[in-house]
C-alpha positions, 0 to 999 in steps of 0.5 A: 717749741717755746713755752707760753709762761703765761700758760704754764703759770695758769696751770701751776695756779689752777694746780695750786687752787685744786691742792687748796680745794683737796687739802680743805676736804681733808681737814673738814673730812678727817676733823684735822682743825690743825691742817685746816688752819694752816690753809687760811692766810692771816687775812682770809676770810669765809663764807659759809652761807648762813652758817658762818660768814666772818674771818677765817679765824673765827671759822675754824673755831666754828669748825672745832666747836662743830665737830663732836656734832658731825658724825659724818663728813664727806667732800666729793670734789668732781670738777673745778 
């Protein structure tokens, strides 16, 4: 059986996408500002609605600033 490249790249993608989406629940959950910062690009931006829309950067001290006012947090990521 020969293996479909294109296939097996878009399951090591999609694979990629749900660890990024896992690891982001856990910064936000367990106020790790650090991790959270390490999951943006130099360049990445966020849009959080009408909490935040700007760099990732920004976001993240947004986050940090946030934090002493949120006694709870918790992602349930069900599906992708």
């Amino acid at each position: 059986m020969a293996i479909d490249e294109k296939a097996l790249q878009q399951l090591i993608d999609k694979e990629a996408i749900r660890d990024l989406v896992l690891c982001y629940s856990r910064a936000i959950d367990r106020k790790d500002v650090e991790l959270l910062r390490d999951l943006y690009t130099e360049d990445a931006t966020d849009s959080h609605g009408d909490s935040y829309d700007g760099d990732a950067v920004g976001y993240c001290n947004f986050i940090e600033q946030s934090l002493p006012y949120m006694p709870y947090s918790g992602h349930h990521v069900c599906n992708h």
